[in-house]
Gaussian input, Z-matrix of N, CA and C with variables (Angstrom, degrees):
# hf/3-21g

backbone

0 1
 N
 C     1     B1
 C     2     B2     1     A1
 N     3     B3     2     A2     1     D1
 C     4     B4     3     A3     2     D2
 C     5     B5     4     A4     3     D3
 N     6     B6     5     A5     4     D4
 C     7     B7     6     A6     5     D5
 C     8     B8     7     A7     6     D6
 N     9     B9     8     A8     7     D7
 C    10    B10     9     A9     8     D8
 C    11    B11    10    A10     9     D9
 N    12    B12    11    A11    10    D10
 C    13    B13    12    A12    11    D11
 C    14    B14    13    A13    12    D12
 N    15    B15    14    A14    13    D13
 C    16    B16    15    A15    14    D14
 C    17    B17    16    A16    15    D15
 N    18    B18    17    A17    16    D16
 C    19    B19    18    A18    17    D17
 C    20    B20    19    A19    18    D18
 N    21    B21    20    A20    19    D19
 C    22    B22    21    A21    20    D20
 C    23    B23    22    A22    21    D21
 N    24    B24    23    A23    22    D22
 C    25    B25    24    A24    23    D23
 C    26    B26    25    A25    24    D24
 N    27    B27    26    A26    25    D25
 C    28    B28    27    A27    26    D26
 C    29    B29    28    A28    27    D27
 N    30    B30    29    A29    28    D28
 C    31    B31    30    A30    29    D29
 C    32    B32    31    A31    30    D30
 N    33    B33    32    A32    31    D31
 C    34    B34    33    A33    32    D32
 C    35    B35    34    A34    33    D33
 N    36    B36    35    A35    34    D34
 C    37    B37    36    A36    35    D35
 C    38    B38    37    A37    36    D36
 N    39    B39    38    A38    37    D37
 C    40    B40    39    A39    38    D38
 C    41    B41    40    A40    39    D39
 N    42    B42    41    A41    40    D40
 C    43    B43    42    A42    41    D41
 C    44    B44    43    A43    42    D42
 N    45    B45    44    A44    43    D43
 C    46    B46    45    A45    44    D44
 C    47    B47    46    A46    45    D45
 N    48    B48    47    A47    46    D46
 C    49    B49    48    A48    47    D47
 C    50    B50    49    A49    48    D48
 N    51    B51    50    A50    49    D49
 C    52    B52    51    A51    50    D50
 C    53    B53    52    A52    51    D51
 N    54    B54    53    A53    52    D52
 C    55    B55    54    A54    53    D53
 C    56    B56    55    A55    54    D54
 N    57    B57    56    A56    55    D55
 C    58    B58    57    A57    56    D56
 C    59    B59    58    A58    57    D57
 N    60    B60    59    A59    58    D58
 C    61    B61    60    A60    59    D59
 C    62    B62    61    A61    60    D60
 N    63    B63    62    A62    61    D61
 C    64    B64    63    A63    62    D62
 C    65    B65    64    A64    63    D63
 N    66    B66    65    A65    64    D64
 C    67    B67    66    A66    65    D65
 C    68    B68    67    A67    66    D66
 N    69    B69    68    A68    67    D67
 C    70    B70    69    A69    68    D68
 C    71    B71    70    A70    69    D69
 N    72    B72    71    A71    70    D70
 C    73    B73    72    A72    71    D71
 C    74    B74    73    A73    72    D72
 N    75    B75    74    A74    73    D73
 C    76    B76    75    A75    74    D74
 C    77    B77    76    A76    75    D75
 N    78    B78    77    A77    76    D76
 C    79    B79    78    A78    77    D77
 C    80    B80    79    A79    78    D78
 N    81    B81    80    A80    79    D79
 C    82    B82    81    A81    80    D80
 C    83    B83    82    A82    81    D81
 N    84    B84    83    A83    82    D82
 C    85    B85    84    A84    83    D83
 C    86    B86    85    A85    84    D84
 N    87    B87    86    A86    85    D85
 C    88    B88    87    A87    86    D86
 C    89    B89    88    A88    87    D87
 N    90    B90    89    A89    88    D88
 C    91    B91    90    A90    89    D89
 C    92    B92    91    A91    90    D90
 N    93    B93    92    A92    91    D91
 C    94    B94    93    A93    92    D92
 C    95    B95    94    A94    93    D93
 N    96    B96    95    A95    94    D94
 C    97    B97    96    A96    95    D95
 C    98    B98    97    A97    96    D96
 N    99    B99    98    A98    97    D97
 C   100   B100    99    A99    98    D98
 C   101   B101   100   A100    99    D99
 N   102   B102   101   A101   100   D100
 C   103   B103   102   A102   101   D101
 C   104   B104   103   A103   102   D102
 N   105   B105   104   A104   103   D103
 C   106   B106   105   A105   104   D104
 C   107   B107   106   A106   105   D105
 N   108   B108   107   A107   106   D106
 C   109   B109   108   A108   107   D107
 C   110   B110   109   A109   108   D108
 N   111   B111   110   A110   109   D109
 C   112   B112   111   A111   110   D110
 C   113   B113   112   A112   111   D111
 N   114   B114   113   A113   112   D112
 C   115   B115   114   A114   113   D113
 C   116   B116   115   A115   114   D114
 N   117   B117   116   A116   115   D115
 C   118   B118   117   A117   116   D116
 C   119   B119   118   A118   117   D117
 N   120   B120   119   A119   118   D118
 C   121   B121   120   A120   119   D119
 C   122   B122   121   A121   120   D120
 N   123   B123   122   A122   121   D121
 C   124   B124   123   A123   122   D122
 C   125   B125   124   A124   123   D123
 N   126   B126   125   A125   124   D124
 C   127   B127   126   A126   125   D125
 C   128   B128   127   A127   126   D126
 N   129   B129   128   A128   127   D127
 C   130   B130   129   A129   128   D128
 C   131   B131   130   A130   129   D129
 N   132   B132   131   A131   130   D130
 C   133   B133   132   A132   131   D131
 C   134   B134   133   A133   132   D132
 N   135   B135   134   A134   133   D133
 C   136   B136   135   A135   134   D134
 C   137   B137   136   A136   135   D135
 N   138   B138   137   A137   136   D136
 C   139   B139   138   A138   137   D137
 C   140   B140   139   A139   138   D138
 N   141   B141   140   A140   139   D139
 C   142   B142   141   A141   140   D140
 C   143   B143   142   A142   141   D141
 N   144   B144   143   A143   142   D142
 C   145   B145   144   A144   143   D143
 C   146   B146   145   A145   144   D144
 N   147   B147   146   A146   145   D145
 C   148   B148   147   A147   146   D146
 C   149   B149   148   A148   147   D147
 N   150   B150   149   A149   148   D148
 C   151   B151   150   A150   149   D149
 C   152   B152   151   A151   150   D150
 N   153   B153   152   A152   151   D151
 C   154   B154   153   A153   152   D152
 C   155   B155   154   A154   153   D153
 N   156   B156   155   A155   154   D154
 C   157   B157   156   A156   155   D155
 C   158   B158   157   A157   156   D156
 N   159   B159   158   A158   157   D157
 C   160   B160   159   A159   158   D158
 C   161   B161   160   A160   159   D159
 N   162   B162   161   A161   160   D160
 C   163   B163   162   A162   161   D161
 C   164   B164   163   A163   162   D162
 N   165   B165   164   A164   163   D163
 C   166   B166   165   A165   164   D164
 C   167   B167   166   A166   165   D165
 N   168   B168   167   A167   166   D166
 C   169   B169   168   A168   167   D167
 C   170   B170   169   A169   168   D168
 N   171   B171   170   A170   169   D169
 C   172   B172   171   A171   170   D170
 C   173   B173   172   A172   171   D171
 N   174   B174   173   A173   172   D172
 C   175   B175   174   A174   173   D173
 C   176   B176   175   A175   174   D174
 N   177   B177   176   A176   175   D175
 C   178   B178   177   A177   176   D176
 C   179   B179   178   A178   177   D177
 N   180   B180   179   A179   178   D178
 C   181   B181   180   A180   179   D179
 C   182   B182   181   A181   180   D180
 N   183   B183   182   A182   181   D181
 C   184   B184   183   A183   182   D182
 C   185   B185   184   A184   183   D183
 N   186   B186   185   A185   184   D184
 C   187   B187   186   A186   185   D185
 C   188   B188   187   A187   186   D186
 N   189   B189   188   A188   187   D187
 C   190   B190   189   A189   188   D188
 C   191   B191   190   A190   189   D189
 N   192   B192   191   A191   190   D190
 C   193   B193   192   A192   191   D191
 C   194   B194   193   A193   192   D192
 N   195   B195   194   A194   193   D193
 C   196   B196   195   A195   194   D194
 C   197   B197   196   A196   195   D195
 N   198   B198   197   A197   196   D196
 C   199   B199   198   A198   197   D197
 C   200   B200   199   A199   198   D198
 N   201   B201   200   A200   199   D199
 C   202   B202   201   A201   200   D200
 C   203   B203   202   A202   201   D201
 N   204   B204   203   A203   202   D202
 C   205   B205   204   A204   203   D203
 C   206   B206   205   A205   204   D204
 N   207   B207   206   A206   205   D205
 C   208   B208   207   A207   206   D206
 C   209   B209   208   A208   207   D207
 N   210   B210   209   A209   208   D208
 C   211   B211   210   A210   209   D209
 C   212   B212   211   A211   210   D210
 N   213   B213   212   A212   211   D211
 C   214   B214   213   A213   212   D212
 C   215   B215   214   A214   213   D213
 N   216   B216   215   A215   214   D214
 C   217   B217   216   A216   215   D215
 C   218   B218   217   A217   216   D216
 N   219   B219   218   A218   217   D217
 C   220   B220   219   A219   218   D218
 C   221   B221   220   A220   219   D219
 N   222   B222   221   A221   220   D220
 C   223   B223   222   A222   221   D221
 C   224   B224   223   A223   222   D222
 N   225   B225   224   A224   223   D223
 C   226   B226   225   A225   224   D224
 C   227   B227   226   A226   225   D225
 N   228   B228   227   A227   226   D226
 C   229   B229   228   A228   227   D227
 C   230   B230   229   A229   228   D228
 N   231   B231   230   A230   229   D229
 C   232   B232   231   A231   230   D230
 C   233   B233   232   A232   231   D231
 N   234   B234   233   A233   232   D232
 C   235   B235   234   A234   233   D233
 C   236   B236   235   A235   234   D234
 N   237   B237   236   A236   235   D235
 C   238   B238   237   A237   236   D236
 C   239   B239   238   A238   237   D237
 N   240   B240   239   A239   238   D238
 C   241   B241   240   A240   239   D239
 C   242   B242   241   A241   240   D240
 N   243   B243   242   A242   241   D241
 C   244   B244   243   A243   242   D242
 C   245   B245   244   A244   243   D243
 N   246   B246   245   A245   244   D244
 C   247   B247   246   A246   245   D245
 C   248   B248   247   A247   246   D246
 N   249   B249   248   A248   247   D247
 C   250   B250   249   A249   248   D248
 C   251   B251   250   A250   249   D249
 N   252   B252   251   A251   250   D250
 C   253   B253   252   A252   251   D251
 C   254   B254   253   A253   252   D252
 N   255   B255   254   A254   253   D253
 C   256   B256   255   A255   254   D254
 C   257   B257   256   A256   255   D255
 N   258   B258   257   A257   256   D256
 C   259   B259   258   A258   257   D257
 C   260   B260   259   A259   258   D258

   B1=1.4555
   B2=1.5173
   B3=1.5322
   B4=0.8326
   B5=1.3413
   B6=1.6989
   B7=0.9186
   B8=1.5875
   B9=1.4449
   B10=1.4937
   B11=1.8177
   B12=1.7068
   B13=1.0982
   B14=1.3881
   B15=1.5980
   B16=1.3992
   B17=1.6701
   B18=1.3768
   B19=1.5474
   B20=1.7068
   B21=0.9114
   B22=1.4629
   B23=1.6734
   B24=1.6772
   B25=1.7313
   B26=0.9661
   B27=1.4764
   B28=1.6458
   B29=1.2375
   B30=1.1805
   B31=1.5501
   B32=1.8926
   B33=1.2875
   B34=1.5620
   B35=1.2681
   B36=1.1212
   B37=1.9664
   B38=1.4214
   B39=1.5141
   B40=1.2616
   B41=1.8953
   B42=1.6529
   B43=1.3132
   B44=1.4615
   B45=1.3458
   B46=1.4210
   B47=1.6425
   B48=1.4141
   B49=0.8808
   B50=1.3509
   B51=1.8461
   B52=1.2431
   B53=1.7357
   B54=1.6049
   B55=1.2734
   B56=1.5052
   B57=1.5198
   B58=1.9572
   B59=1.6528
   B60=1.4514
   B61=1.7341
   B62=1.5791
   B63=1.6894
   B64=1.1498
   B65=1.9153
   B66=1.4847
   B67=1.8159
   B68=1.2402
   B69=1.6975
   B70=1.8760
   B71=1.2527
   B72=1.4361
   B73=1.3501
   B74=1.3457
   B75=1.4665
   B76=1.8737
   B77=1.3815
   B78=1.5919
   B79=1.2608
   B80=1.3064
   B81=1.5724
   B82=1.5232
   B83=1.7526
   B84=1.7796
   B85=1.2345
   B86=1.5979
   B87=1.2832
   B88=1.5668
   B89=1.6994
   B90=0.9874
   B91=2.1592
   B92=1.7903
   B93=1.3353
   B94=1.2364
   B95=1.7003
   B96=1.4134
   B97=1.7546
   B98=1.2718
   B99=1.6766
   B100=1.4785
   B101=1.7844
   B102=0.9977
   B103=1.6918
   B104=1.4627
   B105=1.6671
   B106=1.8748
   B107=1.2446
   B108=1.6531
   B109=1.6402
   B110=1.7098
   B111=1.3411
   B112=1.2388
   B113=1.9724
   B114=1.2737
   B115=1.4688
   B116=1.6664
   B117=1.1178
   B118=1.7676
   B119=1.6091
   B120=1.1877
   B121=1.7786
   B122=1.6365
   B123=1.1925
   B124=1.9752
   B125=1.0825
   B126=1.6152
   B127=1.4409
   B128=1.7216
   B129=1.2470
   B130=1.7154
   B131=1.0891
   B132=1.3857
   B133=1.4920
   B134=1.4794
   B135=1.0760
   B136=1.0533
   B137=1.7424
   B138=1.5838
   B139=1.5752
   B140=1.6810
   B141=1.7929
   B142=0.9688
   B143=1.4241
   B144=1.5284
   B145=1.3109
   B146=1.5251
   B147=0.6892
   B148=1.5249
   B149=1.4167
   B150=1.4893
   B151=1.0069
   B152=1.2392
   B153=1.8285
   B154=1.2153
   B155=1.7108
   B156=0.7760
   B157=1.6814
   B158=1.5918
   B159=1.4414
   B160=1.3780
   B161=1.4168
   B162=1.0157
   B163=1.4624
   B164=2.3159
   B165=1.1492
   B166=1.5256
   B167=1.3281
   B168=1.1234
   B169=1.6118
   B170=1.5812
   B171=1.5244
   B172=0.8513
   B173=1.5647
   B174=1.3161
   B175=1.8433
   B176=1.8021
   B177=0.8567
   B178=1.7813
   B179=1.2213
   B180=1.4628
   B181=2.3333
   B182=1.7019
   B183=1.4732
   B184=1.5965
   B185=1.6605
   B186=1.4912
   B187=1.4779
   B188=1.4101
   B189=1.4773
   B190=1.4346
   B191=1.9596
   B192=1.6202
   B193=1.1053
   B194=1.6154
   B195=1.4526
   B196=1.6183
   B197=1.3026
   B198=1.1010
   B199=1.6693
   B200=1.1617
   B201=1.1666
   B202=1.9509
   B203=1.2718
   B204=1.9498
   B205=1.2210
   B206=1.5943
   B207=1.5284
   B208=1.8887
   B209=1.4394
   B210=1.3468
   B211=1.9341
   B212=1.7111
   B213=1.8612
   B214=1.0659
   B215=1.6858
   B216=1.6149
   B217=1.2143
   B218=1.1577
   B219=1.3953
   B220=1.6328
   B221=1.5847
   B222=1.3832
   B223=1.6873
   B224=1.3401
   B225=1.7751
   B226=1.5792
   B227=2.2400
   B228=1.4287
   B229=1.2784
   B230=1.3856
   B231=1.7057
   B232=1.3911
   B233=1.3481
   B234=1.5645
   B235=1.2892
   B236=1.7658
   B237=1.1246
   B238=1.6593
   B239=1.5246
   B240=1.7542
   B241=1.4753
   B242=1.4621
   B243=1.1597
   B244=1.7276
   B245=1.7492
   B246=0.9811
   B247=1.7367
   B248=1.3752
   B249=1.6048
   B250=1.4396
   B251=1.2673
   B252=1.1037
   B253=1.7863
   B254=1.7366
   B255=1.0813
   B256=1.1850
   B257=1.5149
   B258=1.7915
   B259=1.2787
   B260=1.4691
   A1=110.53
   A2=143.01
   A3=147.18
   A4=126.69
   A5=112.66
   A6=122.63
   A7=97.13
   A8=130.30
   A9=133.86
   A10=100.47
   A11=100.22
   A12=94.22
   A13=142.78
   A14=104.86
   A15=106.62
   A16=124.07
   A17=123.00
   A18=132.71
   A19=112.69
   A20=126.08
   A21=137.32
   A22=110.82
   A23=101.90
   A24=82.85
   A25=126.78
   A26=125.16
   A27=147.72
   A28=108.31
   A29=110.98
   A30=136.93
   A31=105.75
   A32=103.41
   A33=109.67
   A34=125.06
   A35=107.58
   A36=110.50
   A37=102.35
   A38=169.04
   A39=124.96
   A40=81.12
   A41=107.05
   A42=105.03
   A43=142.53
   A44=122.89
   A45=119.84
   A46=128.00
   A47=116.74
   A48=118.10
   A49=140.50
   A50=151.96
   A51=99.70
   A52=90.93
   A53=133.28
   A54=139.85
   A55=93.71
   A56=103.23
   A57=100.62
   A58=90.34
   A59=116.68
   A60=105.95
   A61=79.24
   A62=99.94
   A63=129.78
   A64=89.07
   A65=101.71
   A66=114.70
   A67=121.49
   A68=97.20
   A69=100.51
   A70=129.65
   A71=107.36
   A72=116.35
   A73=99.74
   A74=116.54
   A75=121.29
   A76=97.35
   A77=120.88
   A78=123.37
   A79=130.55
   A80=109.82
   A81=119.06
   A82=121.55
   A83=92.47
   A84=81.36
   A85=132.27
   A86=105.01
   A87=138.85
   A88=85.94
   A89=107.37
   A90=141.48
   A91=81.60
   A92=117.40
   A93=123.50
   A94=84.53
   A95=98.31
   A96=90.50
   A97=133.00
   A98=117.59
   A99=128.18
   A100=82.66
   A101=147.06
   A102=144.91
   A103=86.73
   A104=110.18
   A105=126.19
   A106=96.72
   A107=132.38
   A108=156.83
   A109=84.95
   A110=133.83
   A111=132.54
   A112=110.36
   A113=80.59
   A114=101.16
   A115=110.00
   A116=101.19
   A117=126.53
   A118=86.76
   A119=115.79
   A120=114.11
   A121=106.41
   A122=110.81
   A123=112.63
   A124=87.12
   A125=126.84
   A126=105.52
   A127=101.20
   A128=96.63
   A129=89.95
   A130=106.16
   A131=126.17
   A132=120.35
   A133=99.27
   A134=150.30
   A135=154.01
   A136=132.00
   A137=101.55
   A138=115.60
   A139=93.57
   A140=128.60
   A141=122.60
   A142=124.31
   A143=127.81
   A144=140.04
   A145=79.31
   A146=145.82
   A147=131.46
   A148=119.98
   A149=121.90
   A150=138.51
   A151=127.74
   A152=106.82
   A153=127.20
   A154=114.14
   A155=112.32
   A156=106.74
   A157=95.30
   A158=123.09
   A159=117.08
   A160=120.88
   A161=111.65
   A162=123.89
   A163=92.82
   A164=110.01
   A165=105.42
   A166=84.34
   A167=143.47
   A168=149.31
   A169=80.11
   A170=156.94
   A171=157.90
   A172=102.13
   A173=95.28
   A174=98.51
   A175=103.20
   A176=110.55
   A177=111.38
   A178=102.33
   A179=97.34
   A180=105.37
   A181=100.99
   A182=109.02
   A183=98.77
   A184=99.42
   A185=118.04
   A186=90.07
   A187=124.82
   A188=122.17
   A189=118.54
   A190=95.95
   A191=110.85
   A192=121.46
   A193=103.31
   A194=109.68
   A195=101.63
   A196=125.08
   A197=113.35
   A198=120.43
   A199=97.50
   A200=145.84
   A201=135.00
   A202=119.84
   A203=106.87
   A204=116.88
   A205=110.14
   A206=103.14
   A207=115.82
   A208=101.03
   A209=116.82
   A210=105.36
   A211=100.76
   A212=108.39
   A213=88.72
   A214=138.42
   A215=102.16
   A216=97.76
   A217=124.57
   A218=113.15
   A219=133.65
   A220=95.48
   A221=130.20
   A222=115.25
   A223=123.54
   A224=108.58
   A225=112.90
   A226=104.76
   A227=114.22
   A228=106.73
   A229=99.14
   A230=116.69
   A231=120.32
   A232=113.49
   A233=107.50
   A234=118.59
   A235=98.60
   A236=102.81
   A237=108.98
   A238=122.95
   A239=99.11
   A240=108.54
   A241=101.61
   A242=120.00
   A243=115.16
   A244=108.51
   A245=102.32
   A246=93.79
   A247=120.28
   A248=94.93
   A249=102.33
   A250=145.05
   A251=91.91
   A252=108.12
   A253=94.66
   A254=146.25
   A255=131.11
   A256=100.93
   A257=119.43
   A258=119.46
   A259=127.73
   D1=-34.92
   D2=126.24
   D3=18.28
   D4=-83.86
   D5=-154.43
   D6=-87.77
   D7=-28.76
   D8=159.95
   D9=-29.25
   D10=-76.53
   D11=-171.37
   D12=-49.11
   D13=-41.29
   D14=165.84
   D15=-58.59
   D16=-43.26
   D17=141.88
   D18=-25.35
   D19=-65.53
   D20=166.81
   D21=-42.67
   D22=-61.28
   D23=174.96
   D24=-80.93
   D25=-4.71
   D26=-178.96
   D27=-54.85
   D28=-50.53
   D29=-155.69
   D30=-98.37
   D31=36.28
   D32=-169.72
   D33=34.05
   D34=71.91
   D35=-169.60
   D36=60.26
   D37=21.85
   D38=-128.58
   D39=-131.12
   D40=119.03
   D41=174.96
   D42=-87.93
   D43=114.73
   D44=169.61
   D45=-17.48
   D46=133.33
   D47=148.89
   D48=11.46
   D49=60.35
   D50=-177.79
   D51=110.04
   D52=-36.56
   D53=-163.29
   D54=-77.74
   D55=147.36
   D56=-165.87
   D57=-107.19
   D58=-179.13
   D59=178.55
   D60=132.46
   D61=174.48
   D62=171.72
   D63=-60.74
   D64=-80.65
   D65=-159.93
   D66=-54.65
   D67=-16.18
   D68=154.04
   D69=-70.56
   D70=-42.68
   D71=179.88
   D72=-49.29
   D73=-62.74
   D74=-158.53
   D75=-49.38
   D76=-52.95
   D77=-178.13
   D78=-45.93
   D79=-37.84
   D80=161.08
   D81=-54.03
   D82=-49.28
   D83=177.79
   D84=-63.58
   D85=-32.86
   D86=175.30
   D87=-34.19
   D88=-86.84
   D89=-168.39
   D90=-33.61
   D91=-55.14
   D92=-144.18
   D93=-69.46
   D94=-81.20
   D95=-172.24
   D96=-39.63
   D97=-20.14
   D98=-165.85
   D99=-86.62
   D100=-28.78
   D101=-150.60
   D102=-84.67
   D103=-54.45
   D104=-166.88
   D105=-47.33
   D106=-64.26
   D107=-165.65
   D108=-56.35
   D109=-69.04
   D110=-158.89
   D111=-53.55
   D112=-48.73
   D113=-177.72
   D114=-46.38
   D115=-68.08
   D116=-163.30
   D117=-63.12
   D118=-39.68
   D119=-179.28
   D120=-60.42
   D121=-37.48
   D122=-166.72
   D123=-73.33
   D124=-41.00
   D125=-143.86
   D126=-100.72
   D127=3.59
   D128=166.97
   D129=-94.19
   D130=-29.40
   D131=-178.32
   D132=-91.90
   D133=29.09
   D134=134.52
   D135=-86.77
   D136=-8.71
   D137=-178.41
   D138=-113.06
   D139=-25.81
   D140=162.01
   D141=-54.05
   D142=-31.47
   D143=-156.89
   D144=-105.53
   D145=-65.62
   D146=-179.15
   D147=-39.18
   D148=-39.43
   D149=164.42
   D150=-36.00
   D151=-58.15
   D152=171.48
   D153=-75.07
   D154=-33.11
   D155=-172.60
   D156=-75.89
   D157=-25.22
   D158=165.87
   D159=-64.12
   D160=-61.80
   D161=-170.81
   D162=-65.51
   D163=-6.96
   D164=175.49
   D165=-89.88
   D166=-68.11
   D167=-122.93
   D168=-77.54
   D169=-86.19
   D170=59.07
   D171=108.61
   D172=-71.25
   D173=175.49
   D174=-82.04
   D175=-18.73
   D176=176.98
   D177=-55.26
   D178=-62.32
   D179=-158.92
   D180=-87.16
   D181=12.87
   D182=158.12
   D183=-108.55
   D184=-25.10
   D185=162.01
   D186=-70.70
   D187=-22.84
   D188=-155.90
   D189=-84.19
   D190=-10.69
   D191=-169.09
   D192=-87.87
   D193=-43.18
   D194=163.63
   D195=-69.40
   D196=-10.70
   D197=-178.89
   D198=-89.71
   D199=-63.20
   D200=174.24
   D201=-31.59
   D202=-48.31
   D203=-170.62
   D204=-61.03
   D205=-47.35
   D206=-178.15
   D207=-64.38
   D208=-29.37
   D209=-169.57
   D210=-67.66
   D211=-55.95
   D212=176.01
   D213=-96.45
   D214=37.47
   D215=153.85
   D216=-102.16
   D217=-6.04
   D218=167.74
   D219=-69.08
   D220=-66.34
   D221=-179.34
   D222=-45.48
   D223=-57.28
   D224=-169.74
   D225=-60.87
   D226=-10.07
   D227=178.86
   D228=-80.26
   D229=-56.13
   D230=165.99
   D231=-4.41
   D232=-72.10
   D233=-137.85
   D234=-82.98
   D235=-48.46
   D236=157.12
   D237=-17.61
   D238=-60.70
   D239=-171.85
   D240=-67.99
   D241=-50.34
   D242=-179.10
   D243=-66.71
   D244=-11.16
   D245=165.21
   D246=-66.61
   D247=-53.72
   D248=161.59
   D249=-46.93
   D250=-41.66
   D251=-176.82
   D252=-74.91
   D253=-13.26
   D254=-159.50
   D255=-116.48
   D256=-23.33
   D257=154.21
   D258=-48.89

C-alpha cells in the first residue's frame, strides 16, 4: 500500500481507476461526463451519416428517375420516327 501511495502522489494527485475517496469520486465523475460528451458525439455523428446516406439514396432515385424519363423519351421519339417512315 505504500508504494501505491507514493505512485499516487508522484503522479500529481492523479487517481486510479476504481480508487474510492473524495478525488476518486470527482474522478469518476470526470470519466463519467467525458464517456456522456463521447457518447452524444457518436451519436450525432451517427444521425449525421444517416443524414448523408439519405440525402445519397435520394439523389440516386432522382438520377435513376431522369434516366427512365430520357430512355423513354428516347423510345416514344423512336417510335414516332417509325411512324413516319411507314406513312
Amino acid at each position: 500500500m505504500g508504494e501505491k501511495e507514493e505512485a499516487w502522489i508522484g503522479k500529481d494527485m492523479k487517481v486510479w481507476k476504481g480508487q474510492t475517496g473524495e478525488m476518486g469520486e470527482e474522478r469518476d465523475e470526470e470519466e463519467e461526463e467525458e464517456e456522456e460528451e463521447e457518447e452524444e458525439e457518436e451519436k450525432e455523428n451517427e444521425e449525421e451519416e444517416e443524414e448523408e446516406n439519405e440525402e445519397e439514396n435520394e439523389e440516386e432515385e432522382e438520377e435513376e428517375e431522369e434516366e427512365k424519363e430520357e430512355e423513354e423519351e428516347e423510345e416514344e421519339k423512336k417510335k414516332e420516327k417509325e411512324n413516319e417512315k411507314e406513312n
